[in-house]
C-alpha positions as CSV (number, residue, x, y, z in Angstrom):
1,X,90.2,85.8,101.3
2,X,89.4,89.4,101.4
3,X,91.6,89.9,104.6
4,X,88.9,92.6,105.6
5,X,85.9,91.8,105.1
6,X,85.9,88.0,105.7
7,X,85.1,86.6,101.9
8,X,86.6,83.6,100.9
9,X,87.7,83.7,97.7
10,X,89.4,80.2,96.0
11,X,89.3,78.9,92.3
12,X,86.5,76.0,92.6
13,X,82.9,76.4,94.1
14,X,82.1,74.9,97.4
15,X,81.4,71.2,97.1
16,X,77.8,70.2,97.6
17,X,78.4,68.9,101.2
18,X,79.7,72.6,102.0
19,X,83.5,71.2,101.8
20,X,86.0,73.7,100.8
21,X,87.7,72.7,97.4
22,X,91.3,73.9,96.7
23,X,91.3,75.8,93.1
24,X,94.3,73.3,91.4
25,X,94.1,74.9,87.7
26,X,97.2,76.2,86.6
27,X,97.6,79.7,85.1
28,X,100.2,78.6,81.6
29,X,100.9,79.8,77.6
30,X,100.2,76.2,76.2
31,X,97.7,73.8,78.3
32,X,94.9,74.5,76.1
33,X,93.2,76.2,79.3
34,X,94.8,79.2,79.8
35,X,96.8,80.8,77.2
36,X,98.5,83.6,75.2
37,X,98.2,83.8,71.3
38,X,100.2,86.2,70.0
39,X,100.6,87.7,66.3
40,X,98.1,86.7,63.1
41,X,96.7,83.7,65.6
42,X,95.3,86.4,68.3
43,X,95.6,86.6,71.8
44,X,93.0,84.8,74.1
45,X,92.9,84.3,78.2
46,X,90.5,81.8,80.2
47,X,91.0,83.8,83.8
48,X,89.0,80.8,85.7
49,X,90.6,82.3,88.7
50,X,88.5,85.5,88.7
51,X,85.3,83.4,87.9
52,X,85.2,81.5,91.0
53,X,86.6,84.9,92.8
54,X,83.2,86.2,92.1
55,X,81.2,83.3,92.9
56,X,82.9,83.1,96.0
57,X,81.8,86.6,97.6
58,X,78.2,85.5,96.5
59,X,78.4,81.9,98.2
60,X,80.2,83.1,101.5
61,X,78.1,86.2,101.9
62,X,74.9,83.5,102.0
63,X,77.0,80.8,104.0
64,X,79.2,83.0,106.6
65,X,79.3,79.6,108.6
66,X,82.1,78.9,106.2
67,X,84.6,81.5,107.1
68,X,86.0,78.9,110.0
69,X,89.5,77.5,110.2
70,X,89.1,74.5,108.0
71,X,89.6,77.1,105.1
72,X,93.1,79.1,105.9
73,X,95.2,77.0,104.0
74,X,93.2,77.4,101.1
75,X,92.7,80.8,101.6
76,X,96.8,81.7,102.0
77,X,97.0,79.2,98.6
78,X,94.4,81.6,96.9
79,X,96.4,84.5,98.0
80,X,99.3,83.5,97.1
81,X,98.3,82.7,93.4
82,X,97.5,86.4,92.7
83,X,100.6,87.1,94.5
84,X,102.3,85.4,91.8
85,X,100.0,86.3,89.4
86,X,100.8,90.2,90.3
87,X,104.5,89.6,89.9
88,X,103.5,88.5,86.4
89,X,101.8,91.7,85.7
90,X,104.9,94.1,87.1
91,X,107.6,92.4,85.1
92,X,104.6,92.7,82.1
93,X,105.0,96.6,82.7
94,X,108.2,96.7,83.7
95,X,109.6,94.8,80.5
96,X,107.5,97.7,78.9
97,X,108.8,100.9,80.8
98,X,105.7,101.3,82.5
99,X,105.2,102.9,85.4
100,X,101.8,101.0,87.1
101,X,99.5,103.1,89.6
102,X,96.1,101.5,91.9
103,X,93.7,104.2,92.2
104,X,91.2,103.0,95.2
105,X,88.8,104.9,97.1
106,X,85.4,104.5,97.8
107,X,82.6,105.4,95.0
108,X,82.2,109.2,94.1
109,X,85.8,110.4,95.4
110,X,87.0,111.7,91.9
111,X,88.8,108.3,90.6
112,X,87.6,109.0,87.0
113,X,87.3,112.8,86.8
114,X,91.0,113.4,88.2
115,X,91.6,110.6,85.2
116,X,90.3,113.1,82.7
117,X,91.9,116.5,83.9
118,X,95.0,114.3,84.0
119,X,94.8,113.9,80.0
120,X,95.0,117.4,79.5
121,X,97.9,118.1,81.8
122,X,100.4,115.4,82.4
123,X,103.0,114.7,80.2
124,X,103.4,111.0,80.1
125,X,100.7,109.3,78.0
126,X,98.4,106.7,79.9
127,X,95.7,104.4,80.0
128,X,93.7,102.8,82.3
129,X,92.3,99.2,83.3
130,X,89.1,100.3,84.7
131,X,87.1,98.0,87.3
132,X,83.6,98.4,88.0
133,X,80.6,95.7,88.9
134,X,78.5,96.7,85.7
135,X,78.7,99.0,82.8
136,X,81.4,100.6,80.6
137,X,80.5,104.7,81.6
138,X,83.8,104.9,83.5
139,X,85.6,103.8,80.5
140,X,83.5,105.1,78.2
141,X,84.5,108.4,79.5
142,X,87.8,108.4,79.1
143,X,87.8,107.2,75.9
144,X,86.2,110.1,75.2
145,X,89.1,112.0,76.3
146,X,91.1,109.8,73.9
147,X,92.8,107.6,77.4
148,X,93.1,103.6,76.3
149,X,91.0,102.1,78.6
150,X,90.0,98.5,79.2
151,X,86.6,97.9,81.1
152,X,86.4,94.8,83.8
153,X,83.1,94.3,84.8
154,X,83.5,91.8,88.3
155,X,79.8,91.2,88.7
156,X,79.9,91.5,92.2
157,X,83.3,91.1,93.2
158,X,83.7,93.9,95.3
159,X,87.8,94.7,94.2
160,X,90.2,93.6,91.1
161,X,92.5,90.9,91.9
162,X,95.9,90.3,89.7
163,X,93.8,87.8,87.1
164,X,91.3,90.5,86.0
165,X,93.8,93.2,85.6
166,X,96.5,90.5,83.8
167,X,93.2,90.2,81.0
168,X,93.3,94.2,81.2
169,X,96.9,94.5,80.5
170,X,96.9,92.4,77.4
171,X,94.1,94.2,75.8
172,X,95.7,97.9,76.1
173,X,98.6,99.2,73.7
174,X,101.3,99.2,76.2
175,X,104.2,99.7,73.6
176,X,102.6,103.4,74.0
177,X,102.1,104.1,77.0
178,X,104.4,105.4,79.5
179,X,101.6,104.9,82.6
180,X,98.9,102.8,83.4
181,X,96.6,103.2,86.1
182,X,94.4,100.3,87.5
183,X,90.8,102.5,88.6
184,X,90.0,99.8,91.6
185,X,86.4,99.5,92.3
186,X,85.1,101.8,94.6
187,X,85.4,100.6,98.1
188,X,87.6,101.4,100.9
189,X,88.2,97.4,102.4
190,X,88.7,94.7,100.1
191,X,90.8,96.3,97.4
192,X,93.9,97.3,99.8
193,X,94.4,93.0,100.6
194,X,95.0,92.8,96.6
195,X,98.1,93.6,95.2
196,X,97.2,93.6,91.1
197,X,100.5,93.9,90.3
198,X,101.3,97.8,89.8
199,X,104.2,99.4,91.6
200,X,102.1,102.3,93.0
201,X,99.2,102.9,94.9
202,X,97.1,106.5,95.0
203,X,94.3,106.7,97.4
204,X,91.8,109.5,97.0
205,X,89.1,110.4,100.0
206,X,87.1,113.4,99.0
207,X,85.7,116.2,101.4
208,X,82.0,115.1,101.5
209,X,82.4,111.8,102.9
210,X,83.2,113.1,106.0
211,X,86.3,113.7,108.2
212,X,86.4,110.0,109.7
213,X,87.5,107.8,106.7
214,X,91.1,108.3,107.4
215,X,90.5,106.5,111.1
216,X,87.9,104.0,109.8
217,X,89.6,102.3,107.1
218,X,93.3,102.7,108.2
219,X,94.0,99.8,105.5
220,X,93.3,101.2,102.9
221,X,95.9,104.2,104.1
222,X,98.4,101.9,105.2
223,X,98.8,100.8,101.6
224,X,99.1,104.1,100.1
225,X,102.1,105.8,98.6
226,X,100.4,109.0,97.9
227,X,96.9,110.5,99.4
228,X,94.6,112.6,97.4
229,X,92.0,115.0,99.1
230,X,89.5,115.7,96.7
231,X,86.9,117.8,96.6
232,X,88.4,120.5,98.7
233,X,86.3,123.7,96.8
234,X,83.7,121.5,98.8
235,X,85.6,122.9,102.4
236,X,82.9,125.6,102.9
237,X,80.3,123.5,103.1
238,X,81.4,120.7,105.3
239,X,82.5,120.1,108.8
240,X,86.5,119.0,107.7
241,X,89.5,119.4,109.6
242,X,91.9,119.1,107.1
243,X,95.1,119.2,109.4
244,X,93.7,117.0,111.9
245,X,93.2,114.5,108.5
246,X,96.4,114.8,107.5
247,X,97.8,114.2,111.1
248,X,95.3,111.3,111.2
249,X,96.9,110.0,108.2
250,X,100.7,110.3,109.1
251,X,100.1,108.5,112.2
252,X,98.6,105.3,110.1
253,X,101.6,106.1,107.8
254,X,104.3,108.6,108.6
255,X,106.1,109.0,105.1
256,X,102.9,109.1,103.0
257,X,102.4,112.1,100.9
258,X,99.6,113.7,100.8
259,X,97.7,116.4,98.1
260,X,94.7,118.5,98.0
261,X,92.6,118.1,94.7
262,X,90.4,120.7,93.6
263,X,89.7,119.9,89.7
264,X,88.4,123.6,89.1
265,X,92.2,124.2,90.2
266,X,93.9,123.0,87.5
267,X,97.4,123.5,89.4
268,X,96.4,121.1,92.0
269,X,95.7,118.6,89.0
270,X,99.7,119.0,87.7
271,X,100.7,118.7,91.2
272,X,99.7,115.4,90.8
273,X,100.5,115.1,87.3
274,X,104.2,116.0,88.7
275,X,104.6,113.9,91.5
276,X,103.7,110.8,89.0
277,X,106.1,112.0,86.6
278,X,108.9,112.6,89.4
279,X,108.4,108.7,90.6
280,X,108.2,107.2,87.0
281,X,111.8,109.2,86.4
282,X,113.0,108.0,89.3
283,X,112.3,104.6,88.5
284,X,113.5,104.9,85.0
């Protein structure tokens, strides 16, 4: 379930009486289902899971009568598969000395821009699994920067959950790569109940949007180890109390750190450039 915003989400489609039906396929190497090929033979994934994800949040968002009791158990067994499945995808990184970072925010904060500036100052190489509804232009821009970067389209899942970024993983060069971020789709709800399996999560909110996110979505701040303001050559032009956000934010979370972005600044791009570099030490 999106914790949030009320979507079921399990691995079978409703049954035709409107019954909930527990998702029972197994996530496996050698079941002929779902599997890894490695080597000459290739390597191929069946992620079922992710399927019926997206067919859930269509289904529930036309049948809200479903979101009733009857369906917590399956819900907490959904959850708990990416749960497992996230744990899959750290010790995936970890066994390759990777540091993993979730970039959420909502659409238009800076996710993909910061991305590029990052290319041309940071000094660990990276690459991205990159999450939107539809198209490749997020990806397709930073390749153009020369970043390794997977595109998952979710249709109209409204968030990446483990399964999708597992595909992701295996189709990036990770024996390069020192980090990989996981560009979330754009929203400020559903992608803070879904841990993908990275060890970090970044949360950008940019001046424009207004100086209320911060209270409004205190989820999505909860979750995050580091808070980027972007935007701020913006200041000028908008109504934004930027001590009163980064009070706001302390209360939800009183050890988060927090930045101010301003990409025409290119020192406030290595300041985050540094602070990634000073965790993925420290975890080395």
């Amino acid at each position: 379930m999106c914790t949030d915003c009320g979507c079921i989400i399990r691995g079978k489609e409703l049954g035709s009486q409107g019954d909930t039906i527990e998702h029972v396929g197994e996530h496996s190497h050698d079941d002929g289902k779902t599997f890894h090929t490695h080597g000459e033979e290739g390597h191929s994934h069946a992620h079922n899971e992710s399927n019926a994800h997206q067919t859930a949040h269509e289904h529930l968002h036309h049948n809200p009568q479903l979101n009733d009791a009857k369906t917590i158990s399956v819900i907490k067994k959904i959850l708990d598969k990416n749960d497992q499945e996230a744990n899959h995808n750290r010790k995936h990184l970890e066994e390759n000395g990777i540091l993993g970072i979730n970039l959420m925010s909502s659409p238009g904060s800076g996710k993909t821009t910061l991305l590029e500036y990052l290319a041309d100052v940071a000094d660990f190489k990276f690459g991205v699994v990159e999450g939107d509804l539809e198209t490749e232009r997020d990806a397709d821009r930073l390749r153009k920067k020369g970043i390794p970067a997977m595109q998952i389209q979710t249709g109209t899942a409204c968030h990446l959950d483990a399964f999708m970024v597992h595909k992701g993983l295996h189709d990036m060069p990770l024996d390069t790569l020192d980090v990989c971020f996981v560009e979330n789709v754009g929203n400020l709800v559903c992608p803070a109940s879904y841990d993908v399996g990275t060890h970090l999560n970044i949360v950008l909110v940019s001046v424009p949007e207004g100086e209320d996110k911060i209270a409004k979505y205190p989820v999505m701040f909860r979750q995050a180890d580091l808070i980027l303001i972007t935007k701020t050559d913006l200041l000028a032009h908008f109504k934004y109390d930027m001590a009163r956000e980064k009070e706001e934010a302390r209360r939800i979370k009183p050890n988060v750190d927090i930045l101010e972005v301003n990409v025409n600044d290119i020192e406030t791009v290595k300041a985050v450039a540094e602070w990634i570099e000073f965790k993925r030490k420290m975890r080395v």
